[in-house]
VEXNUMI-567650 format. One record per residue: x, y, z of N, C-alpha, C, CB in turn. Coordinates in steps of 0.2 Angstrom, whole numbers, plus 5000, padded with zeros to 4 digits. Glycine has a CB too. Layout:
# VEXNUMI-567650
XYZXYZXYZXYZ/...
END
This chain:
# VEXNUMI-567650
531850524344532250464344531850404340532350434351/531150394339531050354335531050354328530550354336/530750434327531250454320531950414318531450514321/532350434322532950414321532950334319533350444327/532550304326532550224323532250194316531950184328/531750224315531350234312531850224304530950294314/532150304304532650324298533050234297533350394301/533550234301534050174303533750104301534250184312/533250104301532750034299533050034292531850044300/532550104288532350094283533150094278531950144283/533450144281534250144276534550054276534950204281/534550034282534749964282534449914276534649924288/533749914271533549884266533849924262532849884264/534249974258534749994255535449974256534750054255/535549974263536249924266536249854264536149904274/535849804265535849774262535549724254536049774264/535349764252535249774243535749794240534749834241/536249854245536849874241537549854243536749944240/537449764247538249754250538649774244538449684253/538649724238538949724232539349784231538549724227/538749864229538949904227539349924232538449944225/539249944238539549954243540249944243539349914247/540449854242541149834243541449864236541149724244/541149864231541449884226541749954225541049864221/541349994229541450084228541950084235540550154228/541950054239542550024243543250014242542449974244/543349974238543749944235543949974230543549894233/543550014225543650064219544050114223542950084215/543650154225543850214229544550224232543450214234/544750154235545150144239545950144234544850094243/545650104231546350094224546550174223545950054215/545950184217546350244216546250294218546350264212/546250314228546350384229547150354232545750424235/547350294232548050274236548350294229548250194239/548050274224548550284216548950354216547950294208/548250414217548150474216548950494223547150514216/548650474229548950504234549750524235548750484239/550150454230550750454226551050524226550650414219/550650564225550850644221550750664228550250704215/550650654234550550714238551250754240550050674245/552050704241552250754240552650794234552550754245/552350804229552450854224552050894224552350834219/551150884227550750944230551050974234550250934232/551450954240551651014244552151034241551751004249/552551024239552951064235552851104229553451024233/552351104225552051144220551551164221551951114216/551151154223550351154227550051164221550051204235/549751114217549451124210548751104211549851084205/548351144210547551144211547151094208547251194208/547551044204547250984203547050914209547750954199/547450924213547550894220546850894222548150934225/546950964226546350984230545550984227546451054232/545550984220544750964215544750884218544950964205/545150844216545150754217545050764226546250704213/545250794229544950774237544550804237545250784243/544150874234543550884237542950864231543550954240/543050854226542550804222542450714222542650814215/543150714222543350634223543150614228544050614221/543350624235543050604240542450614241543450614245/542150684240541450674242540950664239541250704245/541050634234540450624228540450544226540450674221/541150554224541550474220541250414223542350454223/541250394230540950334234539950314232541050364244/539750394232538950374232538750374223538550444236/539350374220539150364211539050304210539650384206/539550224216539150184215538550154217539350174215/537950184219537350164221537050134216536950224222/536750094218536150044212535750114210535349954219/535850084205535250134199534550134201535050094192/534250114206533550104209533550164212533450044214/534350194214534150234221534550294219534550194229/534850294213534850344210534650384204535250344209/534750444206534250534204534250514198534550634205/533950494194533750484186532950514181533650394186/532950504178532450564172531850504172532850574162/531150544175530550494173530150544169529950454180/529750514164529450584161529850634158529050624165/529650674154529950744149530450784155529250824145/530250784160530450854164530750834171529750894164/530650784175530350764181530850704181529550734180/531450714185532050664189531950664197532850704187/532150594197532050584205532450524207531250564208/532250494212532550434212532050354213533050444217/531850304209531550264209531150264217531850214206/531850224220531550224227531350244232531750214230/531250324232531050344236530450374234531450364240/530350384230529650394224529050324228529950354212/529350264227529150214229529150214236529350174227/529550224240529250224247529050284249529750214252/528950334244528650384247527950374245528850444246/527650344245526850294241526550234249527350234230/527250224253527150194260526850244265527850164263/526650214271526550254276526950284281526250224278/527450294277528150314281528250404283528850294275/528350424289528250484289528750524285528250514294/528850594281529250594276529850614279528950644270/529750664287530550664289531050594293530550734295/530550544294531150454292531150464284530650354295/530950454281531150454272531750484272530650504265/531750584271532350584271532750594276532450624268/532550574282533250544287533750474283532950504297/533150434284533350364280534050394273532550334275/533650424269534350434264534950484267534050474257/534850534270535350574272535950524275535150624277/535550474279536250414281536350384280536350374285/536250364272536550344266537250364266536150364261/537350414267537950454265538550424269537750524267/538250414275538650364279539050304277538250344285/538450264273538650194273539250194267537850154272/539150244262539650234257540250264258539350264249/540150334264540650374264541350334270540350454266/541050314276541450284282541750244280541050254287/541550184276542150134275542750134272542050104272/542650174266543050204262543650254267542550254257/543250304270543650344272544150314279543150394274/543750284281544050234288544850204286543450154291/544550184279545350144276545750184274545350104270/545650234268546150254264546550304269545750284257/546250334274546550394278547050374282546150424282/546950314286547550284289548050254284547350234294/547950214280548550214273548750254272548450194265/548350314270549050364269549550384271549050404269/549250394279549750414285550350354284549250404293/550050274284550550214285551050214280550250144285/550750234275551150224267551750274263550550224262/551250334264551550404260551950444266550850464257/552550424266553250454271552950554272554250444265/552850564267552750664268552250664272552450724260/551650614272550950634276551350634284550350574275/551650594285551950584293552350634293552450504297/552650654287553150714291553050784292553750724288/552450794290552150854290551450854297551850874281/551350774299550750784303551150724310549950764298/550850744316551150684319550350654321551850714326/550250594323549650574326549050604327549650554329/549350634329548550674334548650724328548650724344/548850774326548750824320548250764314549750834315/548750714313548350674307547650644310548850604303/547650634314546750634318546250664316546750664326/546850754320546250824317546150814308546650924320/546450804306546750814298545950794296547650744294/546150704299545450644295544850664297545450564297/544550704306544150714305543950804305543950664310/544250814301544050874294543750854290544550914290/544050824287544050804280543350744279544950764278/543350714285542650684286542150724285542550654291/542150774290541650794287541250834284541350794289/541950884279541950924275541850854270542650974274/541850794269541650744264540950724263541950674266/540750704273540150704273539450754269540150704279/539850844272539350874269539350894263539250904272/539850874259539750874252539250814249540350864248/539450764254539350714251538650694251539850674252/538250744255537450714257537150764252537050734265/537250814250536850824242536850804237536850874239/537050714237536550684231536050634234537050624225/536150594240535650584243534950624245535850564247/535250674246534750754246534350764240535250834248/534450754234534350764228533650704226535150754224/533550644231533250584229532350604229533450524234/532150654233531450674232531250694225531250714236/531750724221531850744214531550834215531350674208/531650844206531550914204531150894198532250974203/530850954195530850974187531051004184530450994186/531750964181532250994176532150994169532850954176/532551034166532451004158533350994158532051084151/533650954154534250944150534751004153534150944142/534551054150534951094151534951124157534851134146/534551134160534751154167535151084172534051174170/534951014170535650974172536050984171535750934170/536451004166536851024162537251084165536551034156/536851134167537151194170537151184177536651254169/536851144180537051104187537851084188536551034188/537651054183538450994183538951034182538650934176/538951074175539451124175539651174180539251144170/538951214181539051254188539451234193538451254191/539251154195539551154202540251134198539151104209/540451114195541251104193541451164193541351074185/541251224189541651274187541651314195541251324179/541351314199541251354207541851304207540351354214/541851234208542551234212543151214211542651204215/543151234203544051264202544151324201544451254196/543651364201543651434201543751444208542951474198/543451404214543651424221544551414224543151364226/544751344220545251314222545751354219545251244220/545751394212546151444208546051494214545851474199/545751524215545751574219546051584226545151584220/545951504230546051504235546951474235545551474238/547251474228547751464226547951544228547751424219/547951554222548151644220547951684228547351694211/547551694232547751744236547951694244546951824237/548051634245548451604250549051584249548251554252/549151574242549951554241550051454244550551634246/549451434244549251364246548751334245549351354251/548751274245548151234242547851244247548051164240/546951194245546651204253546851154254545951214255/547151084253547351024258547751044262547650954254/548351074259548951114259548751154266549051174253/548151194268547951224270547451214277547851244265/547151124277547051094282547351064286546851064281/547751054284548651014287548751074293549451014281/548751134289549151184296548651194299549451244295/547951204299547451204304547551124309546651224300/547551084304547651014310548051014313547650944308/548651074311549351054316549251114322550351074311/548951174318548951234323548251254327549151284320/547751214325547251244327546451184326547351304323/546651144329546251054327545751084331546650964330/545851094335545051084341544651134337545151124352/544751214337544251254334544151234327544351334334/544451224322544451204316543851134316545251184313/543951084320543251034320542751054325543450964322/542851114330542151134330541651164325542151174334/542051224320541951244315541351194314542551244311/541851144309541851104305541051064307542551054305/541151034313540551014316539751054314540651014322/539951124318539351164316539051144309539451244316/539451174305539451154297539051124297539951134293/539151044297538951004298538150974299539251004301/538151024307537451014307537151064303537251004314/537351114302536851164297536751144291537151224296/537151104288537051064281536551004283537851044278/536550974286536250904287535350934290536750844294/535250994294534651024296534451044290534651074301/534951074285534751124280534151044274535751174274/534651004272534550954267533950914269535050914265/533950914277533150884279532650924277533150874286/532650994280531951014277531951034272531551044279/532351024268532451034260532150984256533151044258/532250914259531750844256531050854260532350744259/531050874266530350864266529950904263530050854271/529950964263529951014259529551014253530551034259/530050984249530050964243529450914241530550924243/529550844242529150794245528550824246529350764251/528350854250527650874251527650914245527450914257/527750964242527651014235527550974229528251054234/528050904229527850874222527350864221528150814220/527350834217526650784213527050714211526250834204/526950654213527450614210526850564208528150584215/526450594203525950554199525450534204526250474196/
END
């Protein structure tokens, strides 16, 4: 439990350092995933794989791209990317699993706000969302999608103890994880004959309780996995 205090301290000097960025990837986010969501019913009637890329990249990465530069994975030296800040607080007397608790709940602070708003608009706004889900459905819907958001969305905070990359292996990262998830989304096109948004809807209509247990586990397997994966780490560097 102290840990955990401990964590919650520290992420609040990122809280607020980054109200700005915050209200802005807020505000940003929110615009244009209502822009985008306009199409949703033409997705269901077409279920075109463009959709389901923009909800599972766009929601779970989009929010944390606006981070102050301090606190984002950037290049120091020929070889050697990390993130300023926690380079620097890891140079404090901070034990390293508060460090990366601290950032993992990062993930919270950019993803919740965002998500808390734009999901009930949809419901309020876009007539096909209410008519394919009734409350309690769109309930299970949002907290899926949370935290299939969340746990995408903590491997760039996970990413802040850094690596030793060259260009090109950036480069194959980026591309990598782009090409796995239209290559997943085509796929899971071609042998379901539905998107996967397409494809959450009917677990939140038919099957909400196990589908967010699921989901939950996940959850915590991902968030245990990326913790000792930063400390891990952290202890192996060399950060000068």
């Amino acid at each position: 439990m102290n840990d955990w205090k401990q964590a919650f301290t520290l992420a609040k000097f990122e809280l607020k350092i980054s109200v700005v960025n915050i209200l802005i990837s807020w505000f940003v986010m929110t615009f244009f995933s209502m822009s985008f969501f306009t199409s949703f019913s033409k997705y269901l009637e077409k279920s075109y794989y463009g959709f389901d890329i923009f909800f599972i990249l766009g929601l779970s990465f989009g929010p944390l791209l606006f981070r102050s530069k301090h606190y984002q994975y950037q290049k120091f030296g020929d070889d050697f990317y990390a993130s300023p800040t926690y380079i620097m607080m890891n140079k404090l007397p901070i034990p390293k699993k508060v460090l990366a608790l601290s950032r993992l709940l990062i993930t919270f602070i950019y993803v919740l706000p965002f998500m808390v708003t734009v999901f009930p608009l949809m419901y309020l706004t876009i007539p096909v969302v209410s008519e394919v889900m009734d409350v309690s459905a769109f309930i299970a819907f949002f907290i899926i999608w949370l935290l299939i958001v969340l746990i995408l969305g903590m491997t760039l905070p996970a990413s802040d103890p850094g690596d030793r990359l060259t260009w090109g292996i950036v480069a194959l990262y980026f591309v990598g994880a782009w090409l796995a998830i239209v290559t997943f989304s085509g796929l899971f096109h071609h042998f379901t004959g539905s998107g996967f948004v397409a494809w959450t809807i009917k677990l939140a209509n038919d099957w909400a309780i196990p589908t967010i247990a699921i989901a939950i586990i996940l959850f915590i397997i991902s968030w245990r996995f990326w913790l000792y994966q930063m400390v891990k780490k952290t202890k192996k560097l060399d950060y000068f």
